[in-house]
C-alpha positions as CSV (number, residue, x, y, z in Angstrom):
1,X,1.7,6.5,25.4
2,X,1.2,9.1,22.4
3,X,3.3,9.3,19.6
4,X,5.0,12.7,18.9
5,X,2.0,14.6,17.4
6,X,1.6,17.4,15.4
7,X,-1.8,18.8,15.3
8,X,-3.2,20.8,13.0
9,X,-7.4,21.8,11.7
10,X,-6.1,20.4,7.8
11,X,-3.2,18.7,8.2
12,X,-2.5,15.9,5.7
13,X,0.8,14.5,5.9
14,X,1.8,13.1,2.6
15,X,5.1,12.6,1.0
16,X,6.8,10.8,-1.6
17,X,9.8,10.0,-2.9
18,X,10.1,8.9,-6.8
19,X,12.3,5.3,-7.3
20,X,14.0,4.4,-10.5
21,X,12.3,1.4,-12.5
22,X,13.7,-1.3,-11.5
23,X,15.9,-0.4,-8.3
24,X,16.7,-2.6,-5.8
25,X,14.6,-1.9,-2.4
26,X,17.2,-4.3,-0.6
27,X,18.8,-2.6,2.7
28,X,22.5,-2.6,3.0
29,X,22.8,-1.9,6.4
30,X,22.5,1.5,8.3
31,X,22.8,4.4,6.0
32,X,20.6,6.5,4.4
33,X,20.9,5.7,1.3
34,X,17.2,6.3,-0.6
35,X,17.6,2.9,-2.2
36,X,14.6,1.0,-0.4
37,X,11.7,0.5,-3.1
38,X,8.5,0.4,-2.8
39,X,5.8,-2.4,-3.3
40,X,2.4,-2.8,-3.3
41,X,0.4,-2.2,-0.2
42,X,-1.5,-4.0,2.6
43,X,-5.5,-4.3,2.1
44,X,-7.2,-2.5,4.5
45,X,-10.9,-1.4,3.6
46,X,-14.2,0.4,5.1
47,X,-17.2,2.3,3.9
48,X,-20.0,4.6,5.6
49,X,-22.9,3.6,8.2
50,X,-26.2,5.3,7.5
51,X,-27.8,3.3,10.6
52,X,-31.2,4.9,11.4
53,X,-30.7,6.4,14.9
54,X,-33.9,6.7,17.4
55,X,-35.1,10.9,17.4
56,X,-34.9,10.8,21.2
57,X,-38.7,12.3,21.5
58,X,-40.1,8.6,21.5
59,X,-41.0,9.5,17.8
60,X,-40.1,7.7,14.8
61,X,-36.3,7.0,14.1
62,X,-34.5,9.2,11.8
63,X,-32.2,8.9,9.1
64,X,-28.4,10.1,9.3
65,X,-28.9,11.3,5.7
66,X,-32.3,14.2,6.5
67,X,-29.5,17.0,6.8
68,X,-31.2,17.8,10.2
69,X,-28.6,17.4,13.8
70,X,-31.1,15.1,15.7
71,X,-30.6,12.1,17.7
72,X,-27.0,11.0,18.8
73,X,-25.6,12.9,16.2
74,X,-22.6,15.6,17.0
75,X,-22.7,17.3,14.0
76,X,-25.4,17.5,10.9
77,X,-26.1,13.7,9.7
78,X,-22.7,12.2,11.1
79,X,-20.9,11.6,15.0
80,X,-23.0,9.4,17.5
81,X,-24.5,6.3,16.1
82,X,-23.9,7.7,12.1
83,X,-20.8,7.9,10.2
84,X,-18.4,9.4,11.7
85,X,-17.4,12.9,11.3
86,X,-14.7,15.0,8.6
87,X,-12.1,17.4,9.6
88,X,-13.6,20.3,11.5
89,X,-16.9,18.9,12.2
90,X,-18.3,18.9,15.8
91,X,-17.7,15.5,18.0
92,X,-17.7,14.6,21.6
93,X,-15.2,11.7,21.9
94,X,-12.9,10.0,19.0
95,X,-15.0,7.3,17.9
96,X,-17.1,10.2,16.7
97,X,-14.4,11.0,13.8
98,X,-12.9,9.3,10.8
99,X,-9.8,10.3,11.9
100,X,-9.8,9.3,15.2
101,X,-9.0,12.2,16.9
102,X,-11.8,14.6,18.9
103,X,-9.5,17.9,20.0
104,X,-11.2,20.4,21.6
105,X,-14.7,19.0,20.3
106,X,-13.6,19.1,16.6
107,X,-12.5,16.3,14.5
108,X,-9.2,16.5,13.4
109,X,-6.4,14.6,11.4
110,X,-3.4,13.6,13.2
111,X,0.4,13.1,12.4
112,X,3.3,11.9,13.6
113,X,7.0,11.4,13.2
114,X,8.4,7.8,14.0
115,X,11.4,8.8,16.2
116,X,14.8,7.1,16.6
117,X,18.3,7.0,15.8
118,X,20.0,6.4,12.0
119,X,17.0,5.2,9.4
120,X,13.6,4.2,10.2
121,X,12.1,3.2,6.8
122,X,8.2,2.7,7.2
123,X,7.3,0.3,4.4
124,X,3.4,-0.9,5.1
125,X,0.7,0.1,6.9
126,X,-2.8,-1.5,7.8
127,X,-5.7,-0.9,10.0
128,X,-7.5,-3.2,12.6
129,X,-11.4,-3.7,12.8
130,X,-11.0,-0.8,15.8
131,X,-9.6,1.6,14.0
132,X,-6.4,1.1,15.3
133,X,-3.0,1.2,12.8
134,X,-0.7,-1.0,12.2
135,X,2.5,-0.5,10.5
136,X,5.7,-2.0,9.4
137,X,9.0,-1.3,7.9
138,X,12.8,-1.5,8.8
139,X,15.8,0.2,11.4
140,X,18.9,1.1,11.9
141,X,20.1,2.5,15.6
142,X,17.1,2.3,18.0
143,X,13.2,3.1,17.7
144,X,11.2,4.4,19.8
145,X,7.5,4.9,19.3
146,X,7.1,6.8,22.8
147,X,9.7,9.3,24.3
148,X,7.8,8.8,27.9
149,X,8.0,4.6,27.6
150,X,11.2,3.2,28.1
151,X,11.1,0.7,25.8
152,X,14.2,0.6,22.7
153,X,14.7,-1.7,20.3
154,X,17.9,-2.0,19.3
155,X,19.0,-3.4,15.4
156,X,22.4,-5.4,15.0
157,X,22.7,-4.5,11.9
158,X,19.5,-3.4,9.9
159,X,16.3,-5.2,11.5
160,X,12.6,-5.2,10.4
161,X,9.7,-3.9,13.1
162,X,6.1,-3.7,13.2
163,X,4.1,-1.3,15.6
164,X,1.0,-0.4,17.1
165,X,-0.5,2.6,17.6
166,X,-4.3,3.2,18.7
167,X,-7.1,5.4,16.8
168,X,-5.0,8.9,17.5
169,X,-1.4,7.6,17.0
170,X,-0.7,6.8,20.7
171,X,2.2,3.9,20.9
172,X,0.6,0.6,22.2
173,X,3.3,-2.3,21.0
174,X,6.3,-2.7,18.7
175,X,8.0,-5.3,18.1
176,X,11.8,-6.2,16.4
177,X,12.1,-8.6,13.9
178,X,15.4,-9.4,13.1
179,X,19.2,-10.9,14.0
180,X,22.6,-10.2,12.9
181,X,22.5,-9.2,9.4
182,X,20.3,-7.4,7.0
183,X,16.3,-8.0,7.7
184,X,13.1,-6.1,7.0
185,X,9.9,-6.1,6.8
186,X,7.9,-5.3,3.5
187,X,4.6,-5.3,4.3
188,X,1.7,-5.8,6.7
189,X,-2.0,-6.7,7.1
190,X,-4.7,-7.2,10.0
191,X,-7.4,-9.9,10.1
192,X,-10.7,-10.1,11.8
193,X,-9.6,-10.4,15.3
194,X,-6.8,-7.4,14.8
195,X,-4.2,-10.1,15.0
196,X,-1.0,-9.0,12.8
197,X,0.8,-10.7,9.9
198,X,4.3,-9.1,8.8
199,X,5.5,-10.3,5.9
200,X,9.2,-9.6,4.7
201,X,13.0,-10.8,4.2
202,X,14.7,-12.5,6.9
203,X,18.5,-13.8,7.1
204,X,19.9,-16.7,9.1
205,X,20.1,-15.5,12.6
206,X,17.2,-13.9,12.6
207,X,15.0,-14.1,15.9
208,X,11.2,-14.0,15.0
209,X,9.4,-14.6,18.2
210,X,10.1,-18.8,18.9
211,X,11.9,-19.2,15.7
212,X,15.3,-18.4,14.8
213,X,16.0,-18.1,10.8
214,X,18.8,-21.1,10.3
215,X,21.7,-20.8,7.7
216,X,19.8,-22.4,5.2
217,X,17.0,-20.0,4.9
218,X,17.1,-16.7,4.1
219,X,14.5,-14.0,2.1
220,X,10.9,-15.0,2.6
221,X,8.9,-15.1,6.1
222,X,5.3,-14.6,7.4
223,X,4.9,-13.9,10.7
224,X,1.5,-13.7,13.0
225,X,1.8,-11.1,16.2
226,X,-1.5,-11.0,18.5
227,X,-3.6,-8.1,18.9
228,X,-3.2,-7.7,22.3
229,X,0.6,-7.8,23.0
230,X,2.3,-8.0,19.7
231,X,3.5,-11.6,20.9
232,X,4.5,-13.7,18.0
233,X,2.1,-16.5,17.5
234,X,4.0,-18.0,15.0
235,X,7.0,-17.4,12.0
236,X,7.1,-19.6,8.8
237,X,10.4,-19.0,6.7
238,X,11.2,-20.0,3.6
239,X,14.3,-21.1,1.4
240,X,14.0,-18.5,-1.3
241,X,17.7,-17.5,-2.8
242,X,21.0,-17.6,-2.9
243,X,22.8,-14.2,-2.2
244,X,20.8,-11.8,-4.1
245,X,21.6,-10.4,-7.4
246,X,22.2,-6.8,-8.1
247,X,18.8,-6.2,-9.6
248,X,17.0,-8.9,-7.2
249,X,13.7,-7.1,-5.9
250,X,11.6,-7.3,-2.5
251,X,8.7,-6.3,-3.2
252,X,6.5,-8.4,-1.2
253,X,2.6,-7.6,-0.2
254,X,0.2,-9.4,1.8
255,X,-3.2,-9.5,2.8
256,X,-6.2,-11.5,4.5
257,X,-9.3,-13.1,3.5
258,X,-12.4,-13.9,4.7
259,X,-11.5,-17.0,6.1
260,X,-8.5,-15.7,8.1
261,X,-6.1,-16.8,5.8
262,X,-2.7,-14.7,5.1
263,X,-2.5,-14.5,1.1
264,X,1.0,-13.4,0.1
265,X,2.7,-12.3,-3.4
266,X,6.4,-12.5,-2.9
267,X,9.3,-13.9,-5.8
268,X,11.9,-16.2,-5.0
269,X,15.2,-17.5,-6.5
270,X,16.0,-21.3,-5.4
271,X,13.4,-24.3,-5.2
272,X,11.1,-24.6,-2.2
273,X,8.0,-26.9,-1.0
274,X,6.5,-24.5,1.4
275,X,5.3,-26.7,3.6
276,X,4.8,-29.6,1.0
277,X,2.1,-28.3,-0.8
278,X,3.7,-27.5,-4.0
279,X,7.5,-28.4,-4.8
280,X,8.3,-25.1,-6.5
281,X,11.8,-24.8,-9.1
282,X,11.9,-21.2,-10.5
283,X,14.2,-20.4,-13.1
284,X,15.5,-17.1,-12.1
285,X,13.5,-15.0,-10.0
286,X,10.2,-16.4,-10.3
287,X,6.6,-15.5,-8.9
288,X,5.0,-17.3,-5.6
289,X,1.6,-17.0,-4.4
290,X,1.2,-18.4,-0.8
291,X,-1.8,-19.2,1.2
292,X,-1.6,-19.8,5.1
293,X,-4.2,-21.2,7.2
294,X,-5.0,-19.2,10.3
295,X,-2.6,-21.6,12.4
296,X,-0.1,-21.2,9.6
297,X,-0.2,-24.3,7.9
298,X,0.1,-24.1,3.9
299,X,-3.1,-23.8,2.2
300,X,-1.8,-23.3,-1.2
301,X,1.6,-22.4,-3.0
302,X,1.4,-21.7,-6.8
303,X,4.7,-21.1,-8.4
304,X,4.7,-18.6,-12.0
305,X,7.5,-17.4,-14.0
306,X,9.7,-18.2,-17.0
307,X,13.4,-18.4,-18.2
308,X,14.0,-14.6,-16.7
309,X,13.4,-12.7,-13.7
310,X,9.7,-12.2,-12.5
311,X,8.3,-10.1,-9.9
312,X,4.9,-10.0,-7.8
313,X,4.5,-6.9,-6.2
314,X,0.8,-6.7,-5.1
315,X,-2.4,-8.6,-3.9
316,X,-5.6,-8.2,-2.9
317,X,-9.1,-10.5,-2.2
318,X,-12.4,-10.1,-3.1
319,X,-15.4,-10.6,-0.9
320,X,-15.7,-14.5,-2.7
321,X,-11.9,-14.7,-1.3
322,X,-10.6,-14.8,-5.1
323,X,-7.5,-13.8,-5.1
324,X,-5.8,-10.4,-7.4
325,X,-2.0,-10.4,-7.9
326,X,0.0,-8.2,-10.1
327,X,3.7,-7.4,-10.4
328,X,5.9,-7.5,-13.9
329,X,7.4,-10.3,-16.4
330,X,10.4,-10.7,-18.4
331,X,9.4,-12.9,-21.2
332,X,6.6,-15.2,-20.5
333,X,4.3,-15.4,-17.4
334,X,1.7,-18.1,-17.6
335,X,-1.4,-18.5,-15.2
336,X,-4.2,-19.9,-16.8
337,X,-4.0,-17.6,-20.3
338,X,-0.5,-17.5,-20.8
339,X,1.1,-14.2,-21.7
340,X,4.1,-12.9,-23.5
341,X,5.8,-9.8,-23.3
342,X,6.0,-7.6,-26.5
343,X,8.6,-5.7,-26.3
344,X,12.1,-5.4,-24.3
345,X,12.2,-4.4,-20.6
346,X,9.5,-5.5,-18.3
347,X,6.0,-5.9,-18.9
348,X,3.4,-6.0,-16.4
349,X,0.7,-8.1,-15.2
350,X,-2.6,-8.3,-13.2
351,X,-3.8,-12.2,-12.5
352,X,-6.6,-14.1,-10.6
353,X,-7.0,-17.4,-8.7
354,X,-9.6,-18.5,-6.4
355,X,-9.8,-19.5,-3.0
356,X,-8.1,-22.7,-3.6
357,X,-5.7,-21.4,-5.9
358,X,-7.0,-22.9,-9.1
359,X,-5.9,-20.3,-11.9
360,X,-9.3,-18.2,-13.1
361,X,-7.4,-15.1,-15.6
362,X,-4.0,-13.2,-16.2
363,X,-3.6,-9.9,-18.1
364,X,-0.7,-8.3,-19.4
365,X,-0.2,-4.6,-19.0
366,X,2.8,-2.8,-21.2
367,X,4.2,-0.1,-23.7
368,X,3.7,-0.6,-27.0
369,X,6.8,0.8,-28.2
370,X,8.6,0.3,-31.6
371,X,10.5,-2.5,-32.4
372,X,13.9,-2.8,-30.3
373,X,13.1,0.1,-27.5
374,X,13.1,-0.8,-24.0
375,X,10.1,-0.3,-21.9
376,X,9.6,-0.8,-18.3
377,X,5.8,-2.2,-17.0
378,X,5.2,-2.7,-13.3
379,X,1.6,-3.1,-11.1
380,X,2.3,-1.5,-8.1
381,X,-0.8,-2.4,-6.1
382,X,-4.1,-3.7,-6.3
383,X,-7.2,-3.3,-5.2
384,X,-10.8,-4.7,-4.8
385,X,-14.5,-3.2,-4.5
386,X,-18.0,-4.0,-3.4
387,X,-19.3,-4.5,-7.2
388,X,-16.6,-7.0,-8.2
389,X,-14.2,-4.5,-10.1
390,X,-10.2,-4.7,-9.9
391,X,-8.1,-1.7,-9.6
392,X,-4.4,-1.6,-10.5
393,X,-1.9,1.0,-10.6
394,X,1.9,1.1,-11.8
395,X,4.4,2.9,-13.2
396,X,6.1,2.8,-17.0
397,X,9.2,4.3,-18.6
398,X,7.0,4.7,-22.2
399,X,4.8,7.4,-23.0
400,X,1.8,4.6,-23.8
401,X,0.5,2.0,-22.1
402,X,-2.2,-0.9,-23.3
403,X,-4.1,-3.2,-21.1
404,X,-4.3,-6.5,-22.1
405,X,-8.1,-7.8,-22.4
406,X,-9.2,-11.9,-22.8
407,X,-6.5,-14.1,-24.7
408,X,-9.1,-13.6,-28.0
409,X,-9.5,-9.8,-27.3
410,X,-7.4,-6.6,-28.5
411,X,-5.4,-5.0,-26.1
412,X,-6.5,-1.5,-25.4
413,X,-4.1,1.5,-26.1
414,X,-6.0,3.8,-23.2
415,X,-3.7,6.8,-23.6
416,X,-0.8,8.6,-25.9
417,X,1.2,11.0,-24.0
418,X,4.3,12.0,-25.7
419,X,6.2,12.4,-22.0
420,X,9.6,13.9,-22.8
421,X,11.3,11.1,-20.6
422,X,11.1,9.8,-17.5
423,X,8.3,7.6,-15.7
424,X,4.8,7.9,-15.8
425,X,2.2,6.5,-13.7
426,X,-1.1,4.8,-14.7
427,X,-4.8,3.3,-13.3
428,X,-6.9,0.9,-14.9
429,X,-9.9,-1.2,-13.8
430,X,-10.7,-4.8,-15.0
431,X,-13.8,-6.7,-14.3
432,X,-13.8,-9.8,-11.3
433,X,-13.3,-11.8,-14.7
434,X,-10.7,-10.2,-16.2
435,X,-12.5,-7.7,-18.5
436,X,-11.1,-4.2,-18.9
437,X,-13.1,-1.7,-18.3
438,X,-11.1,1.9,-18.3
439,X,-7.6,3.3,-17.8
440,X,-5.3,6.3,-17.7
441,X,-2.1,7.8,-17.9
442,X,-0.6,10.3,-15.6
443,X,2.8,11.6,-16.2
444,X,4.7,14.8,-17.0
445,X,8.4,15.5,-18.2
446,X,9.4,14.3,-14.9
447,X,9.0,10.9,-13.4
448,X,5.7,10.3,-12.2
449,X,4.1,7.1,-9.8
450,X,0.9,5.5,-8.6
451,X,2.4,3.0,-5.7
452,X,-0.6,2.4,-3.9
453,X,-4.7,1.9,-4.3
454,X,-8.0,1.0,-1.8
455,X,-11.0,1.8,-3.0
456,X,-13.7,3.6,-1.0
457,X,-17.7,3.5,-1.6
458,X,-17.8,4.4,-5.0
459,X,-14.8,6.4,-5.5
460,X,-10.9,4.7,-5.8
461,X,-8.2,6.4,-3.8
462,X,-4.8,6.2,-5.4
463,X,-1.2,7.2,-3.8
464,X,1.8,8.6,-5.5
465,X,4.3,11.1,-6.7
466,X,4.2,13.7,-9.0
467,X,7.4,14.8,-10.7
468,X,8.2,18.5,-11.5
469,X,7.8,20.9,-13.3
470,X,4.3,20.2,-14.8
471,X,2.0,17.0,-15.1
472,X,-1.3,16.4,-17.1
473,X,-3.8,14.0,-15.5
474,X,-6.8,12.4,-17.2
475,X,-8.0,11.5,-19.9
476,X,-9.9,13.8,-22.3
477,X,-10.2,16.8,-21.1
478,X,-6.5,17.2,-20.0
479,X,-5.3,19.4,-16.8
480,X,-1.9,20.5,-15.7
481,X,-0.6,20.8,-12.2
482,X,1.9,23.2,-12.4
483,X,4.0,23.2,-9.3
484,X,6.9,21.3,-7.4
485,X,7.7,17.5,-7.0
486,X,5.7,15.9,-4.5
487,X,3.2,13.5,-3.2
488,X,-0.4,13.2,-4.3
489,X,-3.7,11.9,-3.3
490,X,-6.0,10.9,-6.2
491,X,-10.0,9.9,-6.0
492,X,-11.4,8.4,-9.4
493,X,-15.1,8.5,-9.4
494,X,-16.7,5.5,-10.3
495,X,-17.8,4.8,-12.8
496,X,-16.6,7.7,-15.2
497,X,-18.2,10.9,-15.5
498,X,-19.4,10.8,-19.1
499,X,-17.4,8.0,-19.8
500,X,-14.2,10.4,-19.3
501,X,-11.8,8.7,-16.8
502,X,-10.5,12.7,-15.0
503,X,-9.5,12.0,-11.4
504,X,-10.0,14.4,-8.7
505,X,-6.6,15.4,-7.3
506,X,-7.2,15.8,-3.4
507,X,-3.5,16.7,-2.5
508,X,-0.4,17.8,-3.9
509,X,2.1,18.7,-1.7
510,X,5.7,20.5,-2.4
511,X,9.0,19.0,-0.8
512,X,12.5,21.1,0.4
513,X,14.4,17.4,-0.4
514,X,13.7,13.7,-1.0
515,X,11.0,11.8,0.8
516,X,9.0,8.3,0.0
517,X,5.4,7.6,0.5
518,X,4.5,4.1,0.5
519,X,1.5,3.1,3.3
520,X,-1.9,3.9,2.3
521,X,-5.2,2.4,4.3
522,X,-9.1,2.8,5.1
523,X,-10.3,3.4,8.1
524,X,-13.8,1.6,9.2
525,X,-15.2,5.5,9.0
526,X,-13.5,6.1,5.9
527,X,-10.6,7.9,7.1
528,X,-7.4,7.8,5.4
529,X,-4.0,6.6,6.4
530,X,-0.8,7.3,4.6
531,X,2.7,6.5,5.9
532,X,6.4,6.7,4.9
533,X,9.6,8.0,5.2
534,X,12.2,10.3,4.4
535,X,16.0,10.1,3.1
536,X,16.7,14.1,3.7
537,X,15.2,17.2,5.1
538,X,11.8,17.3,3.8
539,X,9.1,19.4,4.9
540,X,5.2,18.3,4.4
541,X,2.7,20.4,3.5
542,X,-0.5,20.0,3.8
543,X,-2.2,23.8,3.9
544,X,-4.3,23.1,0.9
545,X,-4.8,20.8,-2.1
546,X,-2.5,22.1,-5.1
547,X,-1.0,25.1,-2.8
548,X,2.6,25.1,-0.9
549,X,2.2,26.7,2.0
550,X,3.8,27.0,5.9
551,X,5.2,22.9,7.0
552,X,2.9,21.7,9.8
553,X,5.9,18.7,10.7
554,X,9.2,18.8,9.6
555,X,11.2,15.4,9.0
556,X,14.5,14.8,9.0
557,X,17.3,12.2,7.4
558,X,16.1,8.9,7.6
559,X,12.7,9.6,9.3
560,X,9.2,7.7,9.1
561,X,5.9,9.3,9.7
562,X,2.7,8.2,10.3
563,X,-1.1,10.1,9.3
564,X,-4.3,10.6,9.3
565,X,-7.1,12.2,7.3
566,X,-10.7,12.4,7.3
567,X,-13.2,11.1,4.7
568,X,-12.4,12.3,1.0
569,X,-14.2,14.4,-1.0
């Protein structure tokens, strides 16, 4: 069955909604009120195929890269047995596309709006090894990924779900997780096999596949859903809190390894073993970095935090199955170099551990403000690539920001931008060992995000929100997107051009009301898939990069959508 689909040549469904630093993304129940946060994102990655393909003549094979249409090929150097092909290139079936999709032998992006009653908040999205996509999120009313399949899922209260959908959006499974009270689910990741893990809060009552959530657990499970079906193959939940403070956050990420295991960054508020690994006593709201084996047993459980609240938010692997985190700090956080916070508000932090959890480096990332002003720090998502580096991204409420190098190192002040108010977003990029290596600082008079980050060949894809009326991006030269609020899609060339960190900006789309972006993944080909939702009429536009034009899909209060591009530029 197909989702409901709206095609269009250039269609690039992207939307975001701005947060407040700080807010609390915990659901209260079926409204639509926008205050659901967002968190870092699932890790999902691919790169290009330039597999030499036989000429057909009996003759020498040829390269996808000669700028000639020979062999398999369906369009010049890409479809067949090369990479597969951009918008509006010529293909024969879908696998011929990065987007999936093969309409009337072109290549085209797809989009889609997740239908249902009351809210539908779509929170994380991930793709398989087949191209398929996964996603995640939370519902109020019923959801329904199909009008033409009868199946409904109907939320008691407010209930967490993860879907299925195949290479061109077309419903395969969902699933409700969920009971009685308030559940959802934060994020979501694939492994080898395409089997699912979810991971998000749960309350007692909760039904998640063979296990119900009893009344002494409540905030934290994993749960793995096969490929095939969507069956859950197994839940783990956790002790994590008592009834959750005001400014209590769930911002909880996961991903997987190379060795099948699900890595998660979550915080928690009461003591825990998780699974007897590590007897874990947090002070406040404290950090936890959890590794489950395949089968689900506990690999590792780390504990970090001090006297105040502390938040993960983000994590990511490497291909030596090291282990990135990131998230923010109230006083001290210590991994293996332990690190303080500056100033007043939050500070942020990027940190490593390897496979076996043994600490390797932690940074700090914050505002250097004056004496006695309040700043707000927080890594919104990370991301690995193929030569080692780390990429983070975040948000502050201070025009400055300085990246925190080795314990005997400076910090580096990357950028002075005298906003005017509000939040601005940043990007910076450490070594595997924790070197910094370049930053920068995006922001306007308006509040400004980066909430999500993959990084693709040589270039780094970043996700977020642009605040009206104008913004400045990059470092040295300057330019200003004059404009609306609304989402945008950033590639930063690496490394630098001249040393001069200036990101391309691929998409910058206008909105008639409030919407949030918050899903962003690779596809094998290189596609891109974004996801979110919407908390009142908003209308996406996706005509051209930096140019309103006519909506190609309109959503409406409390919808989610769902989309796909081709390969970046």
């Amino acid at each position: 069955m197909r989702l409901s689909l709206v095609l269009a040549a250039s269609v690039a469904p992207l939307v975001w909604l701005a947060a407040c630093v700080g807010d609390d993304p915990t659901p209260t129940g079926p409204t639509t009120d926008a205050s659901v946060s967002e968190g870092g994102g699932s890790s999902s990655s691919g790169g290009d195929s330039s597999a030499p393909i036989d000429g057909g003549d009996g003759g020498p094979a040829t390269t996808c890269g000669d700028n000639a249409l020979n062999g398999d090929e369906t369009d010049v150097d890409c479809g067949g047995s090369c990479t597969p092909c951009a918008n509006t290139k010529i293909c024969k079936v879908d696998k011929d596309c990065a987007t999936g999709l093969c309409s009337a032998n072109k290549c085209a992006p797809w989009q889609a709006v997740v239908p249902g009653a009351q809210r539908r908040d779509v929170m994380g999205v991930a793709v398989d090894p087949s191209g398929a996509v996964v996603l995640g999120g939370g519902f109020a009313g019923t959801i329904n990924f199909s009008a033409s399949d009868p199946l409904k899922i109907t939320a008691e209260s407010f209930d967490g779900f993860v879907a299925k959908v195949d290479s061109k959006g077309g419903h395969v499974w969902q699933k409700r997780l969920g009971g009685p009270a308030v559940d959802y689910v934060y994020d979501v990741a694939t492994d080898a096999n395409g089997d699912v893990y979810a991971v998000g809060s749960f309350e007692p009552g909760a039904v998640l596949g063979a296990t119900t959530v009893p009344a002494t657990v409540r905030h934290l499970g994993v749960v793995k859903l096969a490929a095939a079906d969507g069956a859950v193959l197994w839940a783990k939940v956790y002790d994590a809190e008592p009834p959750p403070p005001a400014d209590s956050r769930r911002m909880m990420a996961i991903t997987v390894d190379g060795a099948g295991r699900a890595i998660v960054a979550a915080s928690f508020r009461i003591g825990n073993t998780f699974g007897g690994a590590a007897v874990l006593e947090p002070s406040g709201e404290d950090v936890v970095l959890l590794a489950l084996a395949p089968d689900g047993s506990t690999a590792f459980a780390k504990r970090y935090g001090g006297a105040n609240n502390d938040y993960a938010q983000a994590v990511a692997v490497d291909a030596s199955d090291n282990v990135y985190f990131g998230g923010s700090f109230a006083a001290t956080l210590s991994v293996k170099d332990s690190l303080a916070n500056p100033g007043v508000g939050e500070c942020g932090f990027v940190a490593s551990v390897d496979k076996n959890g043994v600490a390797r480096w932690a940074r700090r990332i914050y505002a250097n403000n004056p004496a006695g002003v309040a700043a707000g720090q927080q890594v919104r998502a990370v991301a690995t690539d193929a030569a080692g580096r780390v990429h983070v991204v975040g948000l502050a409420n201070a025009g400055q920001v300085r990246f925190g190098g080795p314990p005997a190192a400076a910090d580096t002040n990357v950028d002075i931008y005298a906003s005017g108010g509000g939040v601005d977003a940043y990007y910076g990029a450490y070594s595997g060992g924790g070197d910094f290596i370049h930053g920068a600082l995006v922001g306007g008079i308006g509040d400004d995000y980066f909430h999500a980050v993959k990084a693709v060949g040589t270039s780094v894809v970043v996700y977020g929100y642009l605040g009206p009326p104008d913004v400045e991006v990059g470092v040295g030269p300057r330019r200003t997107i004059a404009g609306s609020e609304g989402p945008a899609l950033f590639v930063f060339p690496q490394p630098p051009a001249a040393g001069k960190l200036v990101p391309k900006v691929v998409h910058v789309h206008g909105l008639a009301g409030q919407a949030r972006g918050r899903g962003l993944a690779i596809r094998p080909g290189g596609g891109v898939v974004v996801a979110g939702h919407s908390f009142s009429t908003a209308t996406v536009n996706a005509v051209a990069p930096i140019a309103p034009g006519a909506p190609d899909l309109a959503l409406t209060d409390g919808a989610g959508y769902l989309g796909s591009l081709g390969p970046l530029p």
